[in-house]
C-alpha positions, 0 to 999 in steps of 0.5 A, a space after each residue: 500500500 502507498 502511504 504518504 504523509 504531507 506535513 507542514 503545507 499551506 493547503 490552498 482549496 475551496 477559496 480558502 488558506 490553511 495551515 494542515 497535513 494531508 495524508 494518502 493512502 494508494 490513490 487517494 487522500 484520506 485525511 487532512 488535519 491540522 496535526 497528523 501522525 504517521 500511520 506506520 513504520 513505511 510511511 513516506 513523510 514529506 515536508 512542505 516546508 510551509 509552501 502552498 500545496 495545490 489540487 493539481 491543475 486540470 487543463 481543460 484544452 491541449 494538444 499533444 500531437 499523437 498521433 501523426 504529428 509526433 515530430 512536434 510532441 507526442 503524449 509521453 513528452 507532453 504529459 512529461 512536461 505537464 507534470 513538470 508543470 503541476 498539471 495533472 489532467 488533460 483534455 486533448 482534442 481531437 486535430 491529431 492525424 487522422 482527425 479523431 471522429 470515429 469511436 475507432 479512432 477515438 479509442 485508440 489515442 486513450 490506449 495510447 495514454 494508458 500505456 505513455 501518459 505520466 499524468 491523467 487524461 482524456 480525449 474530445 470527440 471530433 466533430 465534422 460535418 457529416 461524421 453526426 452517427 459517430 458523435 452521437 455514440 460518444 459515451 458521456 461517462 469516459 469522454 470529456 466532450 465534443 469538439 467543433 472548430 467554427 473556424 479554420 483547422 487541421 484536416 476536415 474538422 471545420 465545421 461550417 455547414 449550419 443544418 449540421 451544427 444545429 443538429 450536433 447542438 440539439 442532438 447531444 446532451 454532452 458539453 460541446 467544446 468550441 472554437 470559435 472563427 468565422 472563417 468567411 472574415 478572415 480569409 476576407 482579412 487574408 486576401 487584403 493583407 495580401 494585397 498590401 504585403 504580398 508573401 511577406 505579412 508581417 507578424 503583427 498583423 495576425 490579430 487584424 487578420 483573424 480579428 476581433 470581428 472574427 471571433 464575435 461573430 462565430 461566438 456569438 452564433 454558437 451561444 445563441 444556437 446553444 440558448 435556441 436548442 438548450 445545448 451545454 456549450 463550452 468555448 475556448 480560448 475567448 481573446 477579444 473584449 466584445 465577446 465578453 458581453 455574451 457571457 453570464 456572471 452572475 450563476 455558479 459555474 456548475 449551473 451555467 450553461 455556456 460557459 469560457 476559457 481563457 488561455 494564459 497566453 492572452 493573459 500575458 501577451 497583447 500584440 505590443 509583443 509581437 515586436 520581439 516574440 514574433 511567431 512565437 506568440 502566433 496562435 489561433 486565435 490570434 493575441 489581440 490588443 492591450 484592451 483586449 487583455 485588460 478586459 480578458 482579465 476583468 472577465 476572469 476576475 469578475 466570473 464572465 470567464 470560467 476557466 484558465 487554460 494552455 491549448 499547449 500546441 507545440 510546433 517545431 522551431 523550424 516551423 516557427 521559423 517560416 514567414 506568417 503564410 506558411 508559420 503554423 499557430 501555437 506555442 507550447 505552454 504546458 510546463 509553464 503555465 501554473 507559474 505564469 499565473 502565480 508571477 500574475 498574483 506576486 504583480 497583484 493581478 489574481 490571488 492564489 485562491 482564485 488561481 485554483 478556482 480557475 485551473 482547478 476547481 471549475 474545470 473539474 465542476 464543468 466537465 463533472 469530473 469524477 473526484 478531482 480539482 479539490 483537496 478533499 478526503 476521499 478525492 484522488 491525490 493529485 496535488 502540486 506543492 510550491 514554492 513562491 520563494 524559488 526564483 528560476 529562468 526557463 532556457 533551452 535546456 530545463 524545457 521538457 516539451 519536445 519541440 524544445 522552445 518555449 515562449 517565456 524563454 529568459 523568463 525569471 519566474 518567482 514561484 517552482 513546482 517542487 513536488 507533482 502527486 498524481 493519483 498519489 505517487 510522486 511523479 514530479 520531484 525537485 526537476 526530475 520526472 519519474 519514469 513512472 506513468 500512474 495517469 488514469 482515464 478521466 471518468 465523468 459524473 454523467 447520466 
């Protein structure tokens, strides 16, 4: 039997700080007290030291690249980088080679992962146009959801056909996880920067292209399909301040209906920086303007954002390094992520507690993950300590993802993971991954 025994933590959990000792027994926790004495002679006993112990990070929108595409990452390097980075739980969509829009196909990225990943996982459905049959075979107890891109992607996965996106919406009780583009805008916005640019498009003009307009327009036909046919809608990765107006704040998350994510990197960039990161901030969507971002974090303070996630889309540097027609979209984030935001509570930006709401807690209680993203008795052990006294800087070679860059690089960061348990083994300790890999099938509190 494993038994652990956290003494001395500042337990983060609930909107509350506290002082305890967390006990574990195999996968799960099962006490957590002001005092607690070992239980027996083989009880590994680890001091926190009285730094922050966090429920892990569960990041609700990744891309790991396997299969197809495992030059750029693949699940054992990904997951290996996540669990560096305190995240122990992933969705992943479903853009791999071949798209996953069968239950075939579907299965076998989770037989992937049950052999590779070292942290939990579970794998969105695709949608496409004329794949319906399949996705309504989705089982909603095992699967985190159904994927549609209202915008441009990888493969046959844009969904534009209006019939078909009403059907997915009405036909399916499942969340439906959206991106959200109108593709008609932006390939209009291409054709002009061409016409003023030719081949060489400047970097910084990726936020005009795939603009604001762009995104409000497809978001706010999502949202009021998803009011018209009652469906549970989630959408990814809101980047502008417009479409902060469709959103609700005033619900607890677990009675929402639609729901948002924001992503770190439009936390922590705004186009000003495509002046010296370039390529290396090029996502879909694009990093917008500084309004943007500022109303981005109102949002996410003031509960109209729900979630803080990556969409961790590694691409090679040799990629990256293409002129913006032929640059792909994406950045690797996954490692970083958790102490991006913890830098944004020591500049006075968001508090710890509402760190763990957002990367915790709410993903947890939106996709109804079973005994997960809370420190409670009886829940699986996956728990992050931190240290927020432990300056480091992200260089080339302390990065974990495959493609081997990252855009924080020369970032001093305050805060360091020290410890990542997942499902009560320690697999992250003091910078060395251990070639353990104890991630489970994420399962959901579905009917």
């Amino acid at each position: 039997m494993n038994k652990v025994l956290i003494k001395n933590a500042k337990i983060v959990n609930e909107g509350a700080i506290f002082n305890g000792d967390v006990y574990i027994e195999d996968e799960y926790i099962k006490e957590i007290a002001e005092k607690i004495s070992p239980k027996s002679s083989d009880c590994i006993i680890i001091d926190a030291e009285g730094n922050y112990l966090l429920p892990g990070v569960i990041d609700d929108q990744v891309h790991f690249r396997e299969p197809g595409l495992t030059h750029k990452g693949n699940i054992e390097s990904e997951s290996r980088a996540a669990v560096a980075g305190g995240i122990t739980s992933y969705i992943e969509q479903p853009n791999t080679v071949p798209n996953a829009v069968t239950q075939e196909l579907l299965e076998q990225k989770y037989q992937i992962a049950a052999e590779k990943s070292f942290v939990n996982y579970s794998f969105m459905m695709g949608a496409t146009n004329d794949n319906l049959d399949e996705v309504l075979k989705t089982n909603p107890k095992n699967v985190a959801g159904i994927k549609m891109f209202l915008g441009s992607s990888t493969g046959n996965m844009l969904v534009d056909d209006p019939e078909t996106i009403e059907k997915i919406f009405s036909s399916t009780k499942m969340l439906i996880a959206v991106h959200c583009e109108d593709e008609a805008t932006i390939q209009a916005n291409l054709e002009k920067a061409k016409e003023v640019y030719g081949e060489d498009i400047p970097m910084d003009q990726h936020p005009v292209i795939r603009s604001g307009e762009a995104c409000y327009l497809s978001s706010s036909k999502a949202i009021e399909l998803a009011k018209k046919t009652g469906a549970r809608l989630h959408v990814f990765h809101v980047s502008t301040a417009k479409e902060l107006e469709l959103f609700d704040s005033k619900q607890p998350v677990e009675d929402k209906q639609i729901t948002a994510e924001v992503c770190v990197h439009h936390l922590w960039f705004n186009a000003d920086d495509y002046k010296s990161k370039g390529a290396f901030i090029k996502w879909n969507p694009a990093v917008k303007y500084a309004d943007d971002q500022k109303a981005l974090w109102k949002g996410l303070l003031d509960d109209k954002i729900d979630v803080i996630a990556t969409d961790h889309a590694p691409h090679t540097l040799e990629e990256k390094n293409n002129k913006y027609l032929n640059c792909p979209s994406g950045g690797p984030l996954v490692q970083h992520a958790l102490v991006a935001m913890l830098e944004k509570y020591f500049q006075g930006f968001i508090s710890i507690e509402k760190i763990v709401q957002k990367m915790s807690h709410n993903p947890a209680k939106i996709f109804k993950i079973e005994n997960r993203g809370f420190i409670k008795e009886g829940y699986f052990a996956d728990l992050v300590i931190v240290n927020t006294h432990m300056p480091w800087n992200v260089k080339k070679e302390n990065i974990l993802s495959k493609c081997g860059w990252s855009p924080f690089e020369g970032v001093n960061f305050k805060s360091r993971i020290t410890h990542t348990f997942v499902n009560g083994q320690l697999v992250y300790n003091n910078a060395k991954v251990k070639d353990i890999r104890v991630g489970k099938r994420l399962t959901f509190n579905r009917e």
